[in-house]
N, C-alpha and C positions, 0 to 999 in steps of 0.2 A: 412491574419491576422484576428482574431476572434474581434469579437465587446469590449469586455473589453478592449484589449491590446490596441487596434485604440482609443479609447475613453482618453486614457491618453498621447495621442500624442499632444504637444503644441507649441505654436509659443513663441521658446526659445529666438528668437533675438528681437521678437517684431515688425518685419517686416511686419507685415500682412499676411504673407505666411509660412505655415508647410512647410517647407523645408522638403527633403528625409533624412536628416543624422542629422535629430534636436529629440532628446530625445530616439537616437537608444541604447542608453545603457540602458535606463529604457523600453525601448520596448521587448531586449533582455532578459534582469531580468525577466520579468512580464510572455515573451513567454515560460525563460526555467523553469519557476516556475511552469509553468500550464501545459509542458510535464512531468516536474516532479511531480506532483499530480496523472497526470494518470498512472505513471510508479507506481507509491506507492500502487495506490487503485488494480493495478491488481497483487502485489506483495505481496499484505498484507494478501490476503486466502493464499497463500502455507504460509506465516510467521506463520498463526493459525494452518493451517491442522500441522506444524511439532510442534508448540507449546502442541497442544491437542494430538499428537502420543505417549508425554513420560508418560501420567498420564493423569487423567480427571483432567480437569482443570474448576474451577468458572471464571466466565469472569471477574472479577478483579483481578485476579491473570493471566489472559490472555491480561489483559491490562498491566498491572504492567511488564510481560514479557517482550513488544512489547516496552515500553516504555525505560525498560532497557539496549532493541539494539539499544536505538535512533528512532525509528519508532513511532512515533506521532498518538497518534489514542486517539476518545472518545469514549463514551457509544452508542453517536448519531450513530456512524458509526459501531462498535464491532455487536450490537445488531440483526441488520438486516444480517451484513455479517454471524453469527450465524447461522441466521435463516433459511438462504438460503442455508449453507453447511448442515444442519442437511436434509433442504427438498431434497436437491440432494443426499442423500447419503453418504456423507464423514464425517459426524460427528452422534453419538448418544449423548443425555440425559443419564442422574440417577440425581434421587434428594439422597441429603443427609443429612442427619440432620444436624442441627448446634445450636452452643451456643448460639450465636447471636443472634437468632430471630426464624424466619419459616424455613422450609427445604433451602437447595438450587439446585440450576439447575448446574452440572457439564457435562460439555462436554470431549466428547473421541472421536479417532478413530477409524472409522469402519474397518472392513476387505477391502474393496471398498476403504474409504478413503486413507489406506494405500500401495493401488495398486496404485491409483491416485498419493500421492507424491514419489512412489519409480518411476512412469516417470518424474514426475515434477525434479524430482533432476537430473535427465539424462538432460533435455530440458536446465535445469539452467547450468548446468556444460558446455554444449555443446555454450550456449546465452554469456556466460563467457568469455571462449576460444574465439567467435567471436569477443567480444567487445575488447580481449586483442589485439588481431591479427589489428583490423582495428584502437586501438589507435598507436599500435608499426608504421603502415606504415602514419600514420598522424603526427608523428614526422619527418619520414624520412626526 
């Protein structure tokens, strides 16, 4: 159990004593909240690479997307994972003009980038299948 989650573990009877099964539903919440953050962060590059594949896209129009699948992201977080597809390869720059103000920074898919998600989409579809397969026998 990681240091946050232990930290909000309390003595619900007043006993003196954390019992084993005292605030195991807020321990649960907390644990599946925090596998779901890492499921999100390493989900959230293919959600861009296929975002920036239809059109270069400004990153508030790549939030605004992300947002509109329900995927929760800000600037703090958009910016760097940018940064990092562009250094690796899978995204390029164009600045473009605008009305607005000063150019702006549009991102797209490279030729690389879009080798990269035509596996990612094999990997996802294949991750899919599994998780359907292991909830069907977790009903049985």
């Amino acid at each position: 159990m990681t240091e946050s989650i232990r930290s909000v573990v309390a003595d619900a009877d007043m006993d003196g004593v954390v019992d084993a099964t005292e605030n195991l539903g807020v321990q649960a919440d907390q644990y599946a909240d925090q596998l779901a953050t890492q499921l999100r962060k390493g989900f959230l590059a293919y959600c861009v690479l296929l975002i920036c594949g239809e059109s270069a896209k400004y990153t508030s129009d790549i939030i605004q997307q992300l947002r509109a699948a329900e995927l929760v992201v800000v600037e703090g977080t958009i910016y760097p994972l940018l940064s990092r597809l562009q250094k690796d390869g899978l995204l390029a720059h164009e600045w473009q003009e605008s009305e607005q103000g000063p150019p702006r920074k549009y991102y797209r898919l490279t030729d690389y980038g879009r080798g990269v998600v035509t596996r990612l989409e094999q990997h996802t579809k294949t991750l899919h299948a599994t998780l359907k397969t292991l909830e069907k026998g977790a009903r049985a």
